[in-house]
ZADORO-405862 format. One line per field, with one value per residue: residue in one letter; x, y, z of N, C-alpha, C, O, CB in turn. Coordinates in steps of 0.001 Angstrom, whole numbers, plus 500000, padded with zeros to 6 digits. Glycine has a CB too. Layout:
# residues N
palum c(a / ...)
n.east c(X / ...)
n.north c(Y / ...)
n.up c(Z / ...)
ca.east c(X / ...)
ca.north c(Y / ...)
ca.up c(Z / ...)
c.east c(X / ...)
c.north c(Y / ...)
c.up c(Z / ...)
o.east c(X / ...)
o.north c(Y / ...)
o.up c(Z / ...)
cb.east c(X / ...)
cb.north c(Y / ...)
cb.up c(Z / ...)
END
This chain:
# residues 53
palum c(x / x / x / x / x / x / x / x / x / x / x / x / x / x / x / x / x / x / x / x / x / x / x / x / x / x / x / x / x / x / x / x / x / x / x / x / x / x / x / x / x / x / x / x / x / x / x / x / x / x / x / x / x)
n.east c(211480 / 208361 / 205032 / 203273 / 200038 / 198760 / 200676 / 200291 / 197742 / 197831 / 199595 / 197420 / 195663 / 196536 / 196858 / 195117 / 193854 / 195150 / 195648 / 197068 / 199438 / 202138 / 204993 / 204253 / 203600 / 205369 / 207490 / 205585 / 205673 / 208372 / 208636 / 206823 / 208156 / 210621 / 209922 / 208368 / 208355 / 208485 / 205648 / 204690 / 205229 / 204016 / 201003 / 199491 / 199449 / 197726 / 195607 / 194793 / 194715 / 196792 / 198308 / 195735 / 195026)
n.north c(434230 / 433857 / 435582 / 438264 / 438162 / 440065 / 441399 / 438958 / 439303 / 441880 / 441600 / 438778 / 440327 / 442393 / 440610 / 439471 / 441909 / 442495 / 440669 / 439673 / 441290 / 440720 / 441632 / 443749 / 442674 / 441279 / 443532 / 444377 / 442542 / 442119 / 444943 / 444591 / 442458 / 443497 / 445453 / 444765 / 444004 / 445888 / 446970 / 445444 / 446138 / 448300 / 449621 / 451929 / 451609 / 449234 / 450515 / 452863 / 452315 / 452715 / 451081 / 449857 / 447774)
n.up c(297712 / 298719 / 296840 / 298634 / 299794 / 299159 / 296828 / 295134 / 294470 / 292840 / 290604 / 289087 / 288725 / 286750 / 284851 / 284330 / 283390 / 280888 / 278881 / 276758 / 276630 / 276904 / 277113 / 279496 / 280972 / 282356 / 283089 / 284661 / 286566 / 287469 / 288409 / 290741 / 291962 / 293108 / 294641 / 296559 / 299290 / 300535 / 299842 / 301393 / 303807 / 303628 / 304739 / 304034 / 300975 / 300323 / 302164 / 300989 / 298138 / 296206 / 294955 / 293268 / 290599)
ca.east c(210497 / 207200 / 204628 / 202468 / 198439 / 198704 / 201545 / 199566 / 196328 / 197628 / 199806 / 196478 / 194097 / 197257 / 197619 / 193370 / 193312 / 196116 / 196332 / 197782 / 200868 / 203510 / 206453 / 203876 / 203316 / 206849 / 207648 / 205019 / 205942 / 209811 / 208993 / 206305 / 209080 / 211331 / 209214 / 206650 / 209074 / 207878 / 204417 / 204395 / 205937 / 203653 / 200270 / 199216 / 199411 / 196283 / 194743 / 194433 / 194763 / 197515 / 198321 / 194974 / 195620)
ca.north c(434702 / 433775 / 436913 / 438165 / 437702 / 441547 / 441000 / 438509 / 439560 / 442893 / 440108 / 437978 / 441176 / 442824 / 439468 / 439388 / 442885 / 443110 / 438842 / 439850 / 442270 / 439858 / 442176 / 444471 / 441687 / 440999 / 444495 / 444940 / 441939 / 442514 / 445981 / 444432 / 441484 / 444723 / 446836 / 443741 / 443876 / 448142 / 446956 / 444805 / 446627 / 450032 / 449509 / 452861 / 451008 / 448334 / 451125 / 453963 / 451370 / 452978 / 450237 / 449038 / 447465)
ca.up c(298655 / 297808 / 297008 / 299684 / 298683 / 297921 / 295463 / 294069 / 293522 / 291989 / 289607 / 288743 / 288191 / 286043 / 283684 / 283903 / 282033 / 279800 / 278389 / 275277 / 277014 / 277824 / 277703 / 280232 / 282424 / 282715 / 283477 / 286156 / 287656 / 287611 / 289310 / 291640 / 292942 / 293459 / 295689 / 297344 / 300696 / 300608 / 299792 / 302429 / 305477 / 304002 / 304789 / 303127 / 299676 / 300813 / 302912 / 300000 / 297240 / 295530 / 293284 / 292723 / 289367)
c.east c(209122 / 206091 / 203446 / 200925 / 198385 / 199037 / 200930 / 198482 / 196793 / 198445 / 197992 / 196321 / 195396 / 197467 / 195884 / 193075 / 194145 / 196562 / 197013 / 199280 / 201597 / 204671 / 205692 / 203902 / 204049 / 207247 / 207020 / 205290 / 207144 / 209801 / 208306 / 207408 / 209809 / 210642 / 208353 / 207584 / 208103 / 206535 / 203887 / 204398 / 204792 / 201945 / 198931 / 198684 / 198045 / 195445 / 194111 / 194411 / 195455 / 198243 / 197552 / 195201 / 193934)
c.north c(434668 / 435096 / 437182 / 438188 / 439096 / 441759 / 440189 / 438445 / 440691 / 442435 / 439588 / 439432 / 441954 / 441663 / 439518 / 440207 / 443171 / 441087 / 438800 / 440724 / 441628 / 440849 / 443235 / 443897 / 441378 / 442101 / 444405 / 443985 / 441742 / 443494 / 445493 / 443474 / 442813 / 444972 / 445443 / 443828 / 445535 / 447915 / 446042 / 445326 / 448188 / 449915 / 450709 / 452049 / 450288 / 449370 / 451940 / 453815 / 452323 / 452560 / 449609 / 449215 / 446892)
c.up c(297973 / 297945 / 298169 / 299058 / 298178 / 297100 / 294270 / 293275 / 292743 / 290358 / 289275 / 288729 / 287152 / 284330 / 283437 / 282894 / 281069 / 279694 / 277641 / 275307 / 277642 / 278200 / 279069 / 281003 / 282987 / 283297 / 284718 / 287054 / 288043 / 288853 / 291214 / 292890 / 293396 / 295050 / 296774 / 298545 / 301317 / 300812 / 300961 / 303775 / 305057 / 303909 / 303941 / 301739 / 299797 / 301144 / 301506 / 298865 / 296298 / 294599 / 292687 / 291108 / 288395)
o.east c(208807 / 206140 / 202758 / 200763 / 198048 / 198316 / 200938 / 198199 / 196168 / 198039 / 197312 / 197488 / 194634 / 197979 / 195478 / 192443 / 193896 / 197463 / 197795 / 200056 / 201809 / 205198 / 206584 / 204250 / 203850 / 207511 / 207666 / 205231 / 207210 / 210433 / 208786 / 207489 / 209258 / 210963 / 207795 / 206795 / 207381 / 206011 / 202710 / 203658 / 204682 / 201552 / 197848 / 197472 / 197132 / 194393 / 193019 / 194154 / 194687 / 198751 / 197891 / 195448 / 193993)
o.north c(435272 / 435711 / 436227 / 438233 / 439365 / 442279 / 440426 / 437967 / 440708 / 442806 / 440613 / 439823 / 442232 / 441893 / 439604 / 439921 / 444137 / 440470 / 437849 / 440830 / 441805 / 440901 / 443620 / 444410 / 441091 / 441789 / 444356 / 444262 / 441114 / 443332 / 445753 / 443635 / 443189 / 444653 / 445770 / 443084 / 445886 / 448466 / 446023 / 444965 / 449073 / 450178 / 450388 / 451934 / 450914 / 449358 / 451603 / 454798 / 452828 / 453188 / 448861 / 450248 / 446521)
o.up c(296948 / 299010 / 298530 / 297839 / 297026 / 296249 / 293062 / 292176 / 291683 / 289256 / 289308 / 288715 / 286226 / 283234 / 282278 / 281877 / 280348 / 280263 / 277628 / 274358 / 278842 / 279311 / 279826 / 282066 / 284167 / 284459 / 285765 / 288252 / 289099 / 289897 / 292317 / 294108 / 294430 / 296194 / 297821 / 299127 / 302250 / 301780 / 301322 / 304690 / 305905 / 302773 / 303451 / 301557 / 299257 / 300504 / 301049 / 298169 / 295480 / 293669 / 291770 / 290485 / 287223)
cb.east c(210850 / 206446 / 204163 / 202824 / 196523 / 199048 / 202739 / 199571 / 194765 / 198261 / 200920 / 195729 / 192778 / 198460 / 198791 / 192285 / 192876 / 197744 / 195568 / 196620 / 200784 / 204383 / 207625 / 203079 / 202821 / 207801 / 207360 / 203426 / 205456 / 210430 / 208158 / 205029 / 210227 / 211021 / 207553 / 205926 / 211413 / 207981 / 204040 / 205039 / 208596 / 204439 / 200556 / 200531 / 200714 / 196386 / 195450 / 195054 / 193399 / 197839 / 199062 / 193592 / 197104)
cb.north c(436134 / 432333 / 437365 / 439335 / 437123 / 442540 / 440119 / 437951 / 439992 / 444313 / 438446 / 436713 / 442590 / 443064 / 437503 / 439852 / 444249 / 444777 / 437725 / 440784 / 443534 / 438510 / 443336 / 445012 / 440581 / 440663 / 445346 / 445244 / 441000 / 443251 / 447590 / 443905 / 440042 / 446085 / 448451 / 441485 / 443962 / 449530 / 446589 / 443928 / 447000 / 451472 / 449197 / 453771 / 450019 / 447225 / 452013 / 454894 / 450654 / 453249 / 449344 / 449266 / 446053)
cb.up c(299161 / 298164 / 295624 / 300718 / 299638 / 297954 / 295885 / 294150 / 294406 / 292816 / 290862 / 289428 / 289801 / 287109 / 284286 / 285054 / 282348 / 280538 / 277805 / 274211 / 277845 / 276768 / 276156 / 280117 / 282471 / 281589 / 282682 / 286293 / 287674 / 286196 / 288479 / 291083 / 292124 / 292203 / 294430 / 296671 / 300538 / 298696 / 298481 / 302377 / 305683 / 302516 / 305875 / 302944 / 299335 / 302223 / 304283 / 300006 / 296831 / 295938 / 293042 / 293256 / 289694)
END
């Protein structure tokens, strides 16, 4: 399932400030594939920017 542009910009601005944290980047984007169906269907998250990254 490819990520939605929210998934991916908070991916790209997560790998922008941390270049040097591979095992972090891996992590956040492990949890982000997880949850991006949640982040998608919960508009809250965009609205109140609760994962701005």
């Amino acid at each position: 399932m490819p990520d939605s542009q929210y998934v991916a910009e908070l991916k790209k601005r997560i790998q922008e400030r941390n270049p040097n944290q591979k095992e972090f980047i891996q992590a956040v984007t492990e949890i982000l594939d997880n949850v991006a169906g949640e982040l998608d269907d919960t508009e809250q998250y965009r609205r109140y920017r609760i994962l701005n990254a």
